[in-house]
C-alpha positions, 0 to 999 in steps of 0.5 A, a space after each residue: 377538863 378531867 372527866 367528872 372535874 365540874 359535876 354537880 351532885 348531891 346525895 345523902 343515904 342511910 346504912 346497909 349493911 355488909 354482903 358478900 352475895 349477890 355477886 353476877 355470873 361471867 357469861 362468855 361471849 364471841 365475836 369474830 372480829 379481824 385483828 386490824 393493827 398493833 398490839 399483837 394479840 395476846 395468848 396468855 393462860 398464866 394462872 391469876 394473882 389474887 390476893 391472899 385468901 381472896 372470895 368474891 364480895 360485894 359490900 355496901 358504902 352507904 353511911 348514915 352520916 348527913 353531913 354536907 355533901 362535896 358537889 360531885 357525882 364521881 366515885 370510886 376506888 384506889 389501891 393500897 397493898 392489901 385494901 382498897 380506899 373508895 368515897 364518892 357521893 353519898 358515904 365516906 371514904 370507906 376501907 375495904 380488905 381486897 380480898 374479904 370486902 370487909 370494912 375496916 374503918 370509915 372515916 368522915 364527918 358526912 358523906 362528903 368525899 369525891 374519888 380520892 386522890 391517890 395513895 402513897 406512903 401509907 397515907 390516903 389523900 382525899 378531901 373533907 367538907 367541914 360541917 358548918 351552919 353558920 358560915 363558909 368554910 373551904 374543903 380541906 385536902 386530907 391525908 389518912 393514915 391507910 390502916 386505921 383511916 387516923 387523920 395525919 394532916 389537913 390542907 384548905 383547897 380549892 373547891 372545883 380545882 382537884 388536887 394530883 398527886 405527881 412524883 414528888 408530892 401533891 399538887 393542888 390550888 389555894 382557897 382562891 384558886 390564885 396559886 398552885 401548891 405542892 405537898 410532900 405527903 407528910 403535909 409539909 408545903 413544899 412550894 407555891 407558884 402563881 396562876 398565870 399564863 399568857 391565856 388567862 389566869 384560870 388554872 387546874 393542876 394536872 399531872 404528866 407522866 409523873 410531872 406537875 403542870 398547870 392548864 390555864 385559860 382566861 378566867 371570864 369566859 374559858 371559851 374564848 382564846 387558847 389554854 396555856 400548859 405551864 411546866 411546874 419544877 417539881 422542886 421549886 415550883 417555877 412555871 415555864 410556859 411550854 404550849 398554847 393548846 385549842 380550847 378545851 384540849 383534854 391532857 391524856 398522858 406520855 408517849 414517846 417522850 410528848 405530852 398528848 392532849 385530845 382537841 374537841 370539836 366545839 360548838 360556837 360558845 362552848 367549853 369543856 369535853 361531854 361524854 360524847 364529845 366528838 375529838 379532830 386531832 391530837 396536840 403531842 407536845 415536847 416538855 422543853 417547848 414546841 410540838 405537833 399536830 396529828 389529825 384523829 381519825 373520823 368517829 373520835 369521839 367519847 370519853 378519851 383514855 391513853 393506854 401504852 401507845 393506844 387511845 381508847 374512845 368510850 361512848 355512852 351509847 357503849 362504842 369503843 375506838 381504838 385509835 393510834 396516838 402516833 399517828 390517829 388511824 383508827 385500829 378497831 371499832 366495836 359495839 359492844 352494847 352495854 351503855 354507860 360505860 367506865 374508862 377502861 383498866 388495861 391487864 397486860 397479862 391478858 391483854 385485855 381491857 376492862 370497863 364497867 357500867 352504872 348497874 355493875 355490868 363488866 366487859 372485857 375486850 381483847 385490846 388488840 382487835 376489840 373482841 368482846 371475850 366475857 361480860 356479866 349481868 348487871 348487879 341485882 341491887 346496886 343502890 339509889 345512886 347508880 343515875 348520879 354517879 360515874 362508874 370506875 373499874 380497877 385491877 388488884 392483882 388480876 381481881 377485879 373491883 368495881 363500883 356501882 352506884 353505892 357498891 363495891 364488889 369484887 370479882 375474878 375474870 375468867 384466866 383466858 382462851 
């Protein structure tokens, strides 16, 4: 499943105010490592893209609110034209200028969101936990207005399955979880479809080079029997059946024309992909039906990221490796000692990788040999939430922002060697 998919977490805050000090010094380093494969390296020394009137800052997302948290340890940010949209545990989708930091709105009854779900259409996705003492009430996927956070629309969905968005709208799970539902991002429903496969009935929307599919496996005990991909008509919502995939298989993307999905190792009586999972093989899958299998290199393991061709296996313990999608050699390994690292963000200008720690370290890795090109120390106070929560990186423009614990902070990479 989706990294940070099932993660229980709690955390409530009080306020910080605003700072645009504080922010580390890049530190250049070198490693002489061999260049083992594609792609080319990169020797770019285009001048950056910022946003307009662009300083570095760093602002706080805490709130005062104490409302009831969503269940999750995930947060982060995502992009509009001129701001970034950021929630997680402990504070509310907050609105933040991308190149001042500034807050522009915060929205939210308490500090109850996870990462939002995207942004489109000058609307906001993300999700709300309606305060309730007296009884259950479900969360609810909600649309905002991107420049005065104005709540447009609101949806019930499911609690544990989380909404995508696809091309043609916003693909989520009923309260139930018994049906898949798609939204256009006015908030008009655009169709349903049942949750059922040949594996099971226990489904989670994903999204596939822009497409809507479902992953399905047996709703008493996902650990036994295969995971059904169902193909969702992202018109009509009618499902075919396209694969049955191993258990635990992790959807990564598109190359050349196929779905790819990692198969984990798994112990006997075990489900779900760990931060150190230890991955065997690639399952590349046709959209129409049929598909192959691609052994992965030894040393697979981590947390898996497709980018152009390339999968990267981030280890807690700091380890990245490069491994070919087409066929699972591995391209490069590198120890790069900052443990606790983000997925990575991909500047093909640069043609580097960028990561992030818990402690708002950055790293940047030449993506074709694995060299470590520059990193920063950690941020001086990043907040009481860096242990409980999973670290995110961006790219606005060629800025980098990111988030630690209950910070965001933006800063400038050096433009390249």
């Amino acid at each position: 499943w989706p990294r940070g998919a099932w993660w229980l977490a709690i955390a409530l805050a009080t306020a910080v105010p605003v700072s645009a000090l504080g922010l580390t010094t890049l530190h250049w380093m070198s490693d002489r490592a061999t260049d083992t494969g594609t792609p080319a390296a990169s020797t770019s020394t285009a001048a950056m893209a910022l946003p307009t009137g662009w300083q570095p800052w760093r602002s706080s997302l805490l709130t005062a609110k104490t409302g009831e948290p969503l269940d999750y340890g995930e947060s982060g940010c995502v992009a509009g034209s001129t701001a970034v949209y950021c929630a997680g545990t402990g504070f509310t989708v907050t609105a933040l200028d991308s190149a001042s930091g500034r807050v522009g709105w915060r929205s939210g009854t308490s500090p109850e969101t996870s990462r939002p779900v995207g942004v489109r259409d000058g609307r906001v996705f993300t999700y709300v936990k309606p305060d309730s003492s007296q009884s259950y009430i479900p969360r609810r996927l909600v649309a905002l207005d991107a420049r005065t956070g104005t709540q447009l629309w609101k949806h019930p969905v499911s609690e544990d399955r989380n909404a995508v968005l696809f091309d043609g709208g916003i693909l989520a799970m009923d309260v139930d979880a018994t049906r898949f539902v798609a939204y256009d991002t006015s908030g008009r429903q655009l169709w349903t479809a049942a949750a059922k496969s040949s594996s099971g009935d226990a489904c989670t929307p994903t999204v596939l080079g822009g497409a809507p599919y479902g992953l399905c496996t047996p709703e008493d005990d996902p650990s036994k029997g295969d995971t059904s991909l169902l193909r969702l008509d992202p018109r009509t919502g009618t499902a075919k059946e396209v694969a049955q995939l191993p258990t635990g298989s992790l959807p990564l993307g598109v190359t050349d024309g196929h779905l790819l999905f990692a198969v984990p190792k798994l112990a006997e009586g075990f489900f779900g992909s760990g931060e150190d999972q230890p991955y065997t093989t690639l399952e590349e899958v046709d959209p129409v039906g049929g598909g192959t299998r691609v052994p992965l290199a030894g040393g697979s393991r981590g947390t898996p990221t497709l980018v152009d061709g390339v999968i990267y296996f981030v280890r807690p313990n700091g380890t990245v490796t490069a491994v070919r999608a087409a066929d699972g050699k591995r391209v490069w390994q590198r120890e790069t000692n900052t443990e606790n690292l983000s997925t990575p963000v991909y500047s093909a200008k640069f043609n580097r990788l960028y990561f992030s720690n818990q402690f708002g370290r950055l790293l940047a890795l030449k993506r074709s040999t694995g060299t470590v090109e520059w990193s920063t120390s950690a941020l001086s106070n990043a907040g009481d939430s860096t242990a409980d929560t999973t670290p995110s990186v961006l790219l606005v423009k060629d800025a980098l922002v990111a988030v630690a614990g209950d910070t965001a902070f933006s800063v400038r990479p050096p433009a390249g060697r």
